[in-house]
N, C-alpha and C positions, 0 to 999 in steps of 0.2 A: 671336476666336470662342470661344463657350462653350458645351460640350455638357454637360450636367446628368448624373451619376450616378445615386448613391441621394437620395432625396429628404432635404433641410437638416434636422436639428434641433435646433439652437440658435438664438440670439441670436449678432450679429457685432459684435463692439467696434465700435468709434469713438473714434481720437484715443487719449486719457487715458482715458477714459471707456468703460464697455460696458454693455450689456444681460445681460442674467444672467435665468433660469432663477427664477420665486418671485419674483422683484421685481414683478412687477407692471406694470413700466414703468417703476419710479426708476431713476436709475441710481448704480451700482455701481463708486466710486471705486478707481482700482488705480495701487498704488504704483510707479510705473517704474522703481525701482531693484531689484525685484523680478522675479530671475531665472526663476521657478520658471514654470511653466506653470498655467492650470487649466481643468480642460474643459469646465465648465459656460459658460465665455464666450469659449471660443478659435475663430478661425479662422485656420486656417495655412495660408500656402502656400510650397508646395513648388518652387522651378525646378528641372527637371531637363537633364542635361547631350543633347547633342546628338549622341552616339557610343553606337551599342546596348552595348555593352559597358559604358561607365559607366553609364549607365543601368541596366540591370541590377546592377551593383555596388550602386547604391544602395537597394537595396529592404531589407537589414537596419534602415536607418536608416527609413524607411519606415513597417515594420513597427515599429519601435521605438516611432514617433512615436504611432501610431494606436492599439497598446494602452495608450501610457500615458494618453492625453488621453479615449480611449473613445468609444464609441459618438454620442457628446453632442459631440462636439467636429465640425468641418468641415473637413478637407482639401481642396486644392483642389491638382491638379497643371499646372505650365505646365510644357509637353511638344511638341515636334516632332509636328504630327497622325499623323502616318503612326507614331509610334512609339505611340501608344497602345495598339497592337495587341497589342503585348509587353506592357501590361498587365492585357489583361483574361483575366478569370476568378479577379483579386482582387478583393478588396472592403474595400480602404483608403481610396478618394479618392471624396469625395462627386461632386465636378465635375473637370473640363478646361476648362483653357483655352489652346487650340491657338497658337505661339510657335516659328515661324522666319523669323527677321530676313533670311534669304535669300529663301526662297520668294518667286514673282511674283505670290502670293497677298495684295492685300491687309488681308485680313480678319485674315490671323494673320502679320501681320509687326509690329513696334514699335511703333508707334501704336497698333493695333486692343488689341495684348496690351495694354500699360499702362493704355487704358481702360477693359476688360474687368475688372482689377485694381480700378483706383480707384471703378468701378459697386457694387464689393461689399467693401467696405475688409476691409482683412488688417491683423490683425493681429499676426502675423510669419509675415516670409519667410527660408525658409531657402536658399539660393543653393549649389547644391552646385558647377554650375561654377565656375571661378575667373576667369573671362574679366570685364572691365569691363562689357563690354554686358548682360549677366545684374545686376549690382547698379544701373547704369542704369534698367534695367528695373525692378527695385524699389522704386527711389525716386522717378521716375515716374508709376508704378503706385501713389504714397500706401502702402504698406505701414509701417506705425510702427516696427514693428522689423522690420532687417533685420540677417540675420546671416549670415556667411559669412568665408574668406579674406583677409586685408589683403595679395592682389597685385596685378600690373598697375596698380599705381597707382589702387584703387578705395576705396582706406581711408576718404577722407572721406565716400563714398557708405552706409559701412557706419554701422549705429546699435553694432551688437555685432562687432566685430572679430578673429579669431583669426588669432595671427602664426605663419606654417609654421617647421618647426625648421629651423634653419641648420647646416651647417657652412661656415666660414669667409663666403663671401660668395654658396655657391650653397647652393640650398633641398633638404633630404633627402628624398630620395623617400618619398612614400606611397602606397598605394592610396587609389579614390573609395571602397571601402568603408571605411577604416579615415576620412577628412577627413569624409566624408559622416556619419558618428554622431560626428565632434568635434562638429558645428553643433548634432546635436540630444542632446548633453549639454547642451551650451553654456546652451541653455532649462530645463533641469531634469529632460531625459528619463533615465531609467539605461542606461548602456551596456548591447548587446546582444549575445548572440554572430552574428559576422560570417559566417554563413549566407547567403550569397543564396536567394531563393525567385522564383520564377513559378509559373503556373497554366495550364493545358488548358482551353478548353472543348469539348463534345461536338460541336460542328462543329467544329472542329481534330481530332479524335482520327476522325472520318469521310470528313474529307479523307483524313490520313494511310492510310487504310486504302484509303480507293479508288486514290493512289497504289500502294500495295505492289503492290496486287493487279493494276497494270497492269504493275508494272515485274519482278515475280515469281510467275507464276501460279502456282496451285498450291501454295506456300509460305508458310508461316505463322511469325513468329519465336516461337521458345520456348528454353528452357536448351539444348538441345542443337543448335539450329539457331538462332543469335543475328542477331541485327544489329548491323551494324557501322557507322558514317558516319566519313567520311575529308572533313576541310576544308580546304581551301587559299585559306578567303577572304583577301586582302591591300587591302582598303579603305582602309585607314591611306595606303597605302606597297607597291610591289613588293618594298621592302626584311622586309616580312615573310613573303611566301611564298618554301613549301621547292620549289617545280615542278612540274608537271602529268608529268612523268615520271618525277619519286621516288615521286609519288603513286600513280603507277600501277602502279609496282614495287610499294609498299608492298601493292595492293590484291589482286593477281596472291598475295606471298607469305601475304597472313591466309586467301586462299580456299584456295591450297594447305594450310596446316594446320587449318581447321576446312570439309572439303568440304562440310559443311552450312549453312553462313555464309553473306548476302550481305552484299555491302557496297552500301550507296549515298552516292555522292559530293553535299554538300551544296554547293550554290552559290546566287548571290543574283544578280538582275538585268545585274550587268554582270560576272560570272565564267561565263558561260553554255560563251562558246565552252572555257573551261580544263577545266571541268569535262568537256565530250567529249573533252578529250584525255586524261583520266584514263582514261575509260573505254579510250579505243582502243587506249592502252597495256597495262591490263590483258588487253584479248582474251580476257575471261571473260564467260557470260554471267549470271554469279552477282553482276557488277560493273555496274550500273547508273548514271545520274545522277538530278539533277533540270533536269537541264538545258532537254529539253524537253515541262518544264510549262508551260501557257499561262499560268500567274501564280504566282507564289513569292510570298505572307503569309508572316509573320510565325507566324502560327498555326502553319501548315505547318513550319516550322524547330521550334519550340515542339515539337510532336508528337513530329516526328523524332528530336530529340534526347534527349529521354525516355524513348521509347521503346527508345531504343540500348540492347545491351550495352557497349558502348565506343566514344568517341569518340575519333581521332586530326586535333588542329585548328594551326592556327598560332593564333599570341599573337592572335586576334582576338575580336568581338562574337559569332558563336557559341562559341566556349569557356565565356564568362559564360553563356548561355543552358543549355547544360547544366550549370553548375554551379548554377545554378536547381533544377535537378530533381535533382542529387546522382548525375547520369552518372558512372561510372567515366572518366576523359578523359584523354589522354596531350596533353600542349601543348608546339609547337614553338617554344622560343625564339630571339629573331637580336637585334633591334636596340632592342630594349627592353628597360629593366629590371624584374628580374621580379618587384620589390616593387612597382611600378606596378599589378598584376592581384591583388594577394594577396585572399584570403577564405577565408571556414574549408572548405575541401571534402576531404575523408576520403580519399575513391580519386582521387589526381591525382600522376602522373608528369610533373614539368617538364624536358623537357631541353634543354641549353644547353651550347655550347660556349666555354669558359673561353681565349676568345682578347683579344688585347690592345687590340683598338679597338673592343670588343662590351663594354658597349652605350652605342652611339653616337644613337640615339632618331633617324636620319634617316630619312626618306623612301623614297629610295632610296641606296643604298650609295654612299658620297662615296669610294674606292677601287676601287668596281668589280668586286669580285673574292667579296663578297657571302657570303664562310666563314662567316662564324657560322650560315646557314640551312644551305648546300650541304654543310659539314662532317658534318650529323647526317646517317648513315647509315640505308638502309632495313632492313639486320637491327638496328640496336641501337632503331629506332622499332615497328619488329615487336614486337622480345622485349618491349619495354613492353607493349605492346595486347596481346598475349597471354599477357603476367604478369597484367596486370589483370581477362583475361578469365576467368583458371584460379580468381583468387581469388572473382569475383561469379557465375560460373556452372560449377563442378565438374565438370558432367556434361555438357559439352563437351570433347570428343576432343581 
């Protein structure tokens, strides 16, 4: 499936060969051994990963791509449908073309995507996943060059190959932000700083506000009366959430010291019921959820998150999302390594307990006993949120 952006303005290669800008029609021989990019006859596309979190990680690179090549050039992102929503109110990617090999959709599953591809020849694609099926899809899809990771056994799929760094015989952790701007070096883009960004749009920021305003009458957030969001999404894995009753401790102790404060509990479609227990534990009514909302977008998290004076999340896809908007955010680590999530973000307190089988990157906890989350304490998760809250707004009590 392909939903159109901003309107094309280029010419799209073909093969060896492109259309160019002032030709006229001839075309415009290009040497393949030729790294560099150029915008007058690029179209690129983009596969994006299928985890909002990488997802979001990868928007520096994004960005990268779109001011180097310019306004002239064509972006094209293959994206999860449902995840587009985290991207709008950018204006990097001219089109979409909708791409999950799950869904019982067949319009945007494998087939549909690669045809959709090969309708409007690319000529490169940058593969941020590292999965086989993503450079599959590429080559598939006719993309001339593809570039990306030489793992899971997709090397020969790849035109342009980058090898992950080793030690000994396993692969050194990186983040998708820092692998996601190797590919678009790779093409000739200059490295960027690793900022993530998103965007709001003014139905998102009127959502948000008709929420507040049910969930808090009368109450407006400002510097001395902040907002707070506390996340315990665990998507990944139970293995990364801290509990719907440290949570609610946590939420109990920030209204005790800022009684001007709400907090609202951020959940997603299928954290609905944890989220009420957040609430019921705290037993404030300064402590709200979004639990029930009759729909949670994407938009709506966007809003929220931005809107915060601090975020207190586990290692998941909203953390990235406010580090989109440059949230103050305190991130709960367990069973992930925390170079996994790295990006440039200014106000972020990671904490993580330095015990022996963390981190283990499972699912759920292969011992059972699941310390590295239940270790971190509600006062020393507090003093963070409230360290961070003294430095971004002062004139909070």
């Amino acid at each position: 499936m392909i939903t159109d952006g901003a309107a094309p303005c280029c010419r799209v290669g073909f093969g060896a060969v492109c259309y160019s800008h002032g030709t006229k029609g001839r075309r415009m021989p290009r040497n393949p051994d030729d790294n560099s990019c150029r915008a007058d006859v690029m179209h690129v596309a983009i596969i994006l990963p299928r985890w909002v979190g990488d997802l979001v990680m990868a928007t520096p690179m994004i960005r990268a791509v779109r001011q180097h090549l310019g306004s002239d050039a064509r972006l094209t992102a293959v994206v999860k449908p449902l995840f587009r929503e985290l991207l709008e109110g950018t204006d990097w990617f001219d089109q979409f073309i909708g791409y999950d090999r799950r869904s019982r959709d067949p319009t945007v599953r494998f087939t549909a995507a690669a045809a959709a591809l090969r309708a409007d020849p690319v000529d490169i694609a940058l593969l941020v996943p590292n999965s086989l099926s993503s450079a599959a899809l590429a080559w598939w899809g006719g993309c001339r060059r593809r570039v990306g990771y030489a793992r899971h056994g997709r090397r020969f799929l790849l035109t342009d190959p980058l090898w992950p760094t080793r030690r000994g015989w396993r692969v050194e952790p990186v983040s998708t932000t820092q692998h996601a701007m190797d590919l678009a070096e790779r093409i000739g883009v200059p490295r960027q700083p690793l900022r993530l960004e998103l965007a709001t749009t003014p139905a998102d920021e009127e959502l948000l506000a008709d929420v507040l305003a049910r969930l808090f009458p009368d109450w407006q957030p400002s510097a001395t009366s902040p907002l707070m969001v506390i996340n315990d999404n665990a998507a990944y894995g139970p293995a990364k959430a801290w509990g719907s009753e440290r949570c609610g401790g946590l939420a109990r102790r920030l209204v005790e010291a800022c009684p001007e404060a709400r907090v609202v509990v951020h959940c997603g479609p299928g954290d609905r019921d944890e989220a009420r227990v957040v609430v019921a534990t705290a037993n404030d009514p300064r402590v709200r959820s979004l639990a029930d909302e009759t729909t949670l977008p994407f938009g709506l998290s966007k809003a929220l998150l931005r809107r915060a004076a601090v975020v207190v999340t586990t290692d998941s896809g909203p953390r990235h999302i406010a580090a989109g908007f440059g949230t103050p955010t305190v991130v709960l680590h367990g069973p992930m390594d925390p170079r996994l999530g790295m990006s440039e973000h200014d106000q972020l307190i990671e904490l993580r307990r330095n015990i022996p089988c963390s981190p283990c990157g499972r699912r759920t906890c292969p011992l059972g006993h699941h310390d590295c989350m239940v270790g971190l304490s509600v006062e020393d998760v507090a003093e963070a949120a409230l360290g961070l809250l003294a430095v971004d707004h002062p004139e909070t009590p």
